[in-house]
C-alpha positions as CSV (number, residue, x, y, z in Angstrom):
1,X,-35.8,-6.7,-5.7
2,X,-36.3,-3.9,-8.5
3,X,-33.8,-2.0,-9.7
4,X,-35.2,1.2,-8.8
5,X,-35.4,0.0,-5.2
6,X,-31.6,-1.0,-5.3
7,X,-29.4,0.8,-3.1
8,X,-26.7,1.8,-5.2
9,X,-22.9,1.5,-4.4
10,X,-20.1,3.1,-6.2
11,X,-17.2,1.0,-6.3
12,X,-13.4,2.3,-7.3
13,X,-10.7,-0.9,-8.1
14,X,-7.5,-1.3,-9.2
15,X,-3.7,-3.0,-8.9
16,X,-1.6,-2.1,-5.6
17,X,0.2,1.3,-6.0
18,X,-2.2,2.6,-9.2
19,X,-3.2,5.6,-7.0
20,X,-6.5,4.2,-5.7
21,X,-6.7,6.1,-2.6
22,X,-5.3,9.5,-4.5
23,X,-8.3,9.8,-6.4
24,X,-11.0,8.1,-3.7
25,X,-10.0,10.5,-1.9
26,X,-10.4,13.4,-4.4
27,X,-13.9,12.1,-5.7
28,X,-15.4,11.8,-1.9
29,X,-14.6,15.2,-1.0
30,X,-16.3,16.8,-3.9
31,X,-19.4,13.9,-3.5
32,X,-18.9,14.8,0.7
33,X,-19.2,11.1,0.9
34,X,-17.4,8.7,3.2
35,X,-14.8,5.9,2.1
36,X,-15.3,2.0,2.5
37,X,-12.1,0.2,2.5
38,X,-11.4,-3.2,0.5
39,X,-8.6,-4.1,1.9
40,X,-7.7,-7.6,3.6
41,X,-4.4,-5.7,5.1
42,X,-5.4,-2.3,6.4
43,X,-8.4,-4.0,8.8
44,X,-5.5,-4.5,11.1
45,X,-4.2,-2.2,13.3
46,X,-0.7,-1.2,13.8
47,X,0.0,-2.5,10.2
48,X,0.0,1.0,8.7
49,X,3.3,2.6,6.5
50,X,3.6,-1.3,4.9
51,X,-0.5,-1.5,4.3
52,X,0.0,2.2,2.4
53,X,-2.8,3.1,5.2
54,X,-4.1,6.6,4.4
55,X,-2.9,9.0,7.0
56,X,-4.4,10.6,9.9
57,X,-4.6,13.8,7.9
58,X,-6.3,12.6,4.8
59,X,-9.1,11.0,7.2
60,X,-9.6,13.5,8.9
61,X,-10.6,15.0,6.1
62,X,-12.7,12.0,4.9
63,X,-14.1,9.2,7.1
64,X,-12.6,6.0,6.1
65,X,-15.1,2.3,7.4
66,X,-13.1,-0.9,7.6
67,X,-9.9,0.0,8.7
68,X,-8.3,-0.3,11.9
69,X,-10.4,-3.2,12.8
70,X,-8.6,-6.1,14.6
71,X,-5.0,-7.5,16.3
72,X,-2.8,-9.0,14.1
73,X,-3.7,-11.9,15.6
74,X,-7.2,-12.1,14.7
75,X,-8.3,-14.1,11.4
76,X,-10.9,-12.2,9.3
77,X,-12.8,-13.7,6.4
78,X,-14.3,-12.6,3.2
79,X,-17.9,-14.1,5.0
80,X,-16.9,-11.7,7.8
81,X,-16.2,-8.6,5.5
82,X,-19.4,-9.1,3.5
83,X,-21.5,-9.1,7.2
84,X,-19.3,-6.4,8.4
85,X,-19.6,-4.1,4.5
86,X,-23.3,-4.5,4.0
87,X,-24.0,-3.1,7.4
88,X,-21.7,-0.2,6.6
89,X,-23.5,0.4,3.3
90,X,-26.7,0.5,4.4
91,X,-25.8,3.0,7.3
92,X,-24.4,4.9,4.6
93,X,-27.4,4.9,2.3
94,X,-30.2,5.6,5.4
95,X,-27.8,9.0,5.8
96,X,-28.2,9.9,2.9
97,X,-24.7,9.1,1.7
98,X,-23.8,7.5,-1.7
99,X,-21.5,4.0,-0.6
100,X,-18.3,4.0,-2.2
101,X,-16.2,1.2,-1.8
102,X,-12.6,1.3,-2.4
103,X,-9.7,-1.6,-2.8
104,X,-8.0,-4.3,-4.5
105,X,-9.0,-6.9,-2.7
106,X,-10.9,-8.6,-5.5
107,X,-12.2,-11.9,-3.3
108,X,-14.0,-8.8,-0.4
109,X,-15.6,-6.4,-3.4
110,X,-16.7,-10.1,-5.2
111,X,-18.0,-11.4,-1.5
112,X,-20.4,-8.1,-1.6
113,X,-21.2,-7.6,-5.2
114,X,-21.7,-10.8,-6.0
115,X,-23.7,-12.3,-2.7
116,X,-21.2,-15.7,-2.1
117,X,-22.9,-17.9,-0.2
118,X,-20.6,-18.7,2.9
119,X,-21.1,-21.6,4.8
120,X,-23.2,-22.2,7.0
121,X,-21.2,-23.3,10.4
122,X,-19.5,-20.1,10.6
123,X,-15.3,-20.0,11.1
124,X,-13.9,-22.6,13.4
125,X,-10.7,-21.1,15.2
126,X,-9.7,-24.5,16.5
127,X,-9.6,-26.2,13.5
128,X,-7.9,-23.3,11.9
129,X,-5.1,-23.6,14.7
130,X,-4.9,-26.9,14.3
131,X,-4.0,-26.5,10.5
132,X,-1.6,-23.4,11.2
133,X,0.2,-25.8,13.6
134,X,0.5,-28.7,11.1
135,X,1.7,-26.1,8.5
136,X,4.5,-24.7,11.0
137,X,5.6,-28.7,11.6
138,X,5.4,-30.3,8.1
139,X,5.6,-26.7,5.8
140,X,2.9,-24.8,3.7
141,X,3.6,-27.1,0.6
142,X,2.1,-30.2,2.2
143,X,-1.0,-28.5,3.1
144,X,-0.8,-27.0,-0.5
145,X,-0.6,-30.4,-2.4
146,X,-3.8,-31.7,0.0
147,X,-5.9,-28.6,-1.1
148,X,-5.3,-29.8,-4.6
149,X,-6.5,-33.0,-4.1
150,X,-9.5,-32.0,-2.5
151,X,-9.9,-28.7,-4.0
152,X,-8.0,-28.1,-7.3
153,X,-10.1,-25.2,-8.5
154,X,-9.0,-23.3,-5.3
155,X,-5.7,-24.6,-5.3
156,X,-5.6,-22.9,-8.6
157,X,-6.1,-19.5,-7.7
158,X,-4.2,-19.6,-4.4
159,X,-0.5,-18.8,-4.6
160,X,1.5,-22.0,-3.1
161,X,2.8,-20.0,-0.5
162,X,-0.4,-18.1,0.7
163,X,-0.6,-19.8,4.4
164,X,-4.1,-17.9,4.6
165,X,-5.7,-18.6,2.3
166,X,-4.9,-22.4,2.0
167,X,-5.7,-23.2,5.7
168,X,-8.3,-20.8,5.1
169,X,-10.0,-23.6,1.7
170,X,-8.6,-26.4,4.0
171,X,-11.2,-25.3,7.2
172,X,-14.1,-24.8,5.2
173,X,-13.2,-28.4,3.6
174,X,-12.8,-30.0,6.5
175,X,-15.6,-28.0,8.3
176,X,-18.5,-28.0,5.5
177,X,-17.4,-31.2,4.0
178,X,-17.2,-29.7,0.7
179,X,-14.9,-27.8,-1.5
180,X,-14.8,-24.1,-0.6
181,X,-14.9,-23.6,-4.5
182,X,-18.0,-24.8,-4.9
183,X,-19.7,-22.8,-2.2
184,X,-18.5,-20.0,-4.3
185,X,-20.5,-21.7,-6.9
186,X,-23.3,-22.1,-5.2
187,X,-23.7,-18.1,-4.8
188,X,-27.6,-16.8,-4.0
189,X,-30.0,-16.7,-6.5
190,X,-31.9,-13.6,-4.7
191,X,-29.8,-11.1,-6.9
192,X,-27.7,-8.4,-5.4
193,X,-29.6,-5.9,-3.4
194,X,-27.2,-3.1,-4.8
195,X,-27.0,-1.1,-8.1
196,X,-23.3,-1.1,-8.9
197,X,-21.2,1.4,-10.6
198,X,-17.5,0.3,-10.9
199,X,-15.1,2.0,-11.9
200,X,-11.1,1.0,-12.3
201,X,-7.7,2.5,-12.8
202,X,-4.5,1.8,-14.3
203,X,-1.6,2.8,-15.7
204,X,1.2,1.3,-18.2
205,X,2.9,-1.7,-16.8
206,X,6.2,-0.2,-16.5
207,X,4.6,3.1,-15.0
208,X,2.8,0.7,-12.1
209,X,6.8,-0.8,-11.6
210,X,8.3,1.7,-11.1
211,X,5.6,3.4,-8.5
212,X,5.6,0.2,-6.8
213,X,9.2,0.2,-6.4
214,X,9.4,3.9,-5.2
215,X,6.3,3.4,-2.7
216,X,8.7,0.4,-1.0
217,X,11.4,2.9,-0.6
218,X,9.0,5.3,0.3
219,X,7.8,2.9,3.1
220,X,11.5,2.0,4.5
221,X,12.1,6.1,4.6
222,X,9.1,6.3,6.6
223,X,10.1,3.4,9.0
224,X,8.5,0.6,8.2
225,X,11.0,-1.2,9.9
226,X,10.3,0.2,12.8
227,X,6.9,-0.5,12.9
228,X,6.9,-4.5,12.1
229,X,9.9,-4.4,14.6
230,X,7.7,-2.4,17.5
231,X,5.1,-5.3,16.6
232,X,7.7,-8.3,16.9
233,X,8.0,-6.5,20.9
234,X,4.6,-7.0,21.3
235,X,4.3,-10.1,21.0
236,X,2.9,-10.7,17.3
237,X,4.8,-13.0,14.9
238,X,4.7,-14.6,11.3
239,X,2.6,-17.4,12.4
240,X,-0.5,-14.4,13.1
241,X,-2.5,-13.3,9.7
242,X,-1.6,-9.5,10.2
243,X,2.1,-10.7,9.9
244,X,2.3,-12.6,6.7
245,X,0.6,-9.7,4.8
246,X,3.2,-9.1,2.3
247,X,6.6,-6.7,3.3
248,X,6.0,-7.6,7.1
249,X,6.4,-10.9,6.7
250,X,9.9,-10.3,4.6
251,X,11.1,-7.6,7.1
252,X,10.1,-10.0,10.1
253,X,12.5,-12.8,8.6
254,X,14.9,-10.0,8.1
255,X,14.6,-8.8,11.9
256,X,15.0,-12.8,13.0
257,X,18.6,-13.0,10.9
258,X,17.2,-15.0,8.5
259,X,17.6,-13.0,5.2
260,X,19.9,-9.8,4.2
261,X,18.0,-6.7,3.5
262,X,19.4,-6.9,-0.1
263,X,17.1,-9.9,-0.1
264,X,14.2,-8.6,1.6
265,X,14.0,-5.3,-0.2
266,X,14.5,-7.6,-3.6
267,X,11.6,-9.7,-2.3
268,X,9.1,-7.0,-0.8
269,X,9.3,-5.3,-4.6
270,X,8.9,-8.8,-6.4
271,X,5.9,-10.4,-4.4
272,X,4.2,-6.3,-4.8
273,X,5.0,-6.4,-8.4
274,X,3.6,-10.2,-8.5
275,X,0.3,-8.9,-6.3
276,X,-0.5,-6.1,-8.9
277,X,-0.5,-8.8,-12.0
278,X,-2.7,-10.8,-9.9
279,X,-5.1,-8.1,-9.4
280,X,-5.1,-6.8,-12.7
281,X,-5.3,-10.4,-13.6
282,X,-9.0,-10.9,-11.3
283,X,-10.2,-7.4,-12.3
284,X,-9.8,-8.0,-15.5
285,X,-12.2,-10.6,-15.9
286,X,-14.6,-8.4,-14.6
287,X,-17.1,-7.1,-17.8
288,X,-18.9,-4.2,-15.5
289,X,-15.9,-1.9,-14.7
290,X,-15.2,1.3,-16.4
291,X,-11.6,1.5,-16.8
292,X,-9.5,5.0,-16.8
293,X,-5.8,5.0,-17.8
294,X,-3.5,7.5,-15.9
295,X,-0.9,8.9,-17.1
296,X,1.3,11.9,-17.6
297,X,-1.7,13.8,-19.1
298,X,-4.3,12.1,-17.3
299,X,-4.5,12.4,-13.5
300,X,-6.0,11.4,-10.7
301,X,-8.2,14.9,-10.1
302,X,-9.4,14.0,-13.8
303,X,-9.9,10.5,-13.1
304,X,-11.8,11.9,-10.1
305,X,-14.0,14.3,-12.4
306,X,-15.0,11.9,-15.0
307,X,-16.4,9.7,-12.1
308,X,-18.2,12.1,-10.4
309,X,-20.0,13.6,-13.6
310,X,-20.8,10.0,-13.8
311,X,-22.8,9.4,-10.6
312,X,-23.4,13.0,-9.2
313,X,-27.0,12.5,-9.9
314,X,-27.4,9.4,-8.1
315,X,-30.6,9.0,-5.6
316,X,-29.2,10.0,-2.4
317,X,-26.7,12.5,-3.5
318,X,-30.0,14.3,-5.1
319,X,-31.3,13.7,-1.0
320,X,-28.3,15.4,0.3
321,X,-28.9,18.4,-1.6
322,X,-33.0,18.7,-0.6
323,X,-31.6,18.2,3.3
324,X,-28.7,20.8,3.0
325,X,-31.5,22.9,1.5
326,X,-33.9,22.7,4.3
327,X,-31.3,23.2,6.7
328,X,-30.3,26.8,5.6
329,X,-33.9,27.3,5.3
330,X,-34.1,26.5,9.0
331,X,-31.2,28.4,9.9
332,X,-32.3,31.7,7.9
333,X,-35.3,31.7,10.6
């Protein structure tokens, strides 16, 4: 595919807390273009003061696409986000409507941008639930130390305690009969079919800390509590993916008696703190995104300008003006 016949796709990254969804929000209201989520927590529903899930007011005002999508109960995998994005962008781009993604969920944006090749069998919920069970009966760290026999490449980008995302390289192990690592590897040749623009923000370390540690207490005002509790009463528990997405799985031990809330606050702020070095960390290594600092002189309205002058004339935003156009014509008849 040429590039001129590349659909292009406007993507906006960044560490938990930066302010992401401040300036998407900002930038897609002056572009009157539509929001695509990144996020591995906010496709569930009911998970939405701990997921920092943008409010019914805020889209209202702009249409948000992967959120709200499944149970907590439900798995959902990068293969299933890439399906599940790429018809979302192309909707996007046949209305006439620049795609802008928006996350920090590194492995989802990579899954899109970069066209991983998934295996071919598809997900295999039995096999899955067989590993979940052997997790619960002989602990996480035994399935940990198998993945880095047969694995070690993905063993060494998944956190020890990330139950997910280990039986998650465990299935496709046991269900391709190769390392999930080097499908990742073995990533299409065809090219992308989109023409990205990527832009990233940040902020001084200690700035990032200290939002991340006010958003927590933000998020316990608000009643996150409350919400992992009125989960618990429905039924859903820390052996379901929604529920070991990072603060419900602390406040669920917490609501069982197993830790203090001294702890658990301690804990929810650490593992956030941990999450934002390991997405700067992945981000990082990517050579194609424009980075913008805030800070106390630089906000996220700025931020927001410097993008748009950036990609305002882009293909279909150019469409959007000749269509508004011949509607007023039409309506001046």
């Amino acid at each position: 595919m040429t590039e001129e016949n590349k659909i292009p796709l406007l993507i906006l990254v960044g560490p938990t807390a930066v302010g992401k969804t401040a300036a998407a929000i900002k930038l897609a209201g002056m572009l009157e273009i539509e929001i695509i989520s990144a996020d591995s927590a906010q496709i569930y529903k009911g998970l939405d003061i701990g997921t920092a899930k943008p409010p019914e007011e805020e889209q209202n005002k702009v249409k948000h696409h992967l959120i709200d999508l499944l149970e907590p109960d439900q798995p959902f995998s990068a293969a299933e986000y890439q399906k599940a994005a790429d018809k979302t962008i192309i909707a996007m781009w046949m209305s006439g409507k620049l795609p802008f993604m928006v996350g920090g969920t590194g492995l989802y944006i990579k899954a899109v941008t970069d066209r991983y090749a998934f295996g071919e069998k598809g997900p295999s919920p039995k096999l899955r639930e067989q590993l979940q069970d052997k997790a619960s009966r002989e602990g996480i760290k035994k399935l940990y130390l198998k993945l880095q026999k047969v694995d070690p490449k993905a063993a060494a980008a998944i956190h020890p305690h990330d139950q997910k995302r280990i039986v998650r390289a465990l299935e496709v192990y046991y269900r391709e009969g190769k390392p999930i690592s080097r499908q990742v590897e073995e990533t299409s040749r065809r090219g992308t079919p989109y023409k990205i623009v990527k832009f990233g923000l940040n902020m001084e370390r200690h700035l990032l800390y200290r939002r991340i540690e006010q958003r927590v207490d933000m998020m316990i005002e608000q009643g996150f509590v409350e919400e992992v509790r009125r989960l618990n009463e429905k039924g859903y528990n820390d052996k379901m993916p929604g529920m070991q997405i990072l603060g419900y799985r602390q406040i669920g031990r917490y609501l069982e008696g197993r830790n203090n809330w001294q702890e658990t606050v301690a804990s929810i702020k650490k593992e956030t703190r941990n999450l934002a070095k390991r997405q700067l960390t992945w981000f990082r290594r990517e050579k194609d995104i424009q980075w913008l600092e805030i800070t106390n002189d630089f906000s996220y309205s700025q931020a927001a300008e410097i993008i748009y002058n950036k990609v305002k004339d882009l293909a279909p935003l150019q469409a959007n003006i000749v269509r508004k156009a011949i509607d007023r014509e039409e309506s001046d008849r």
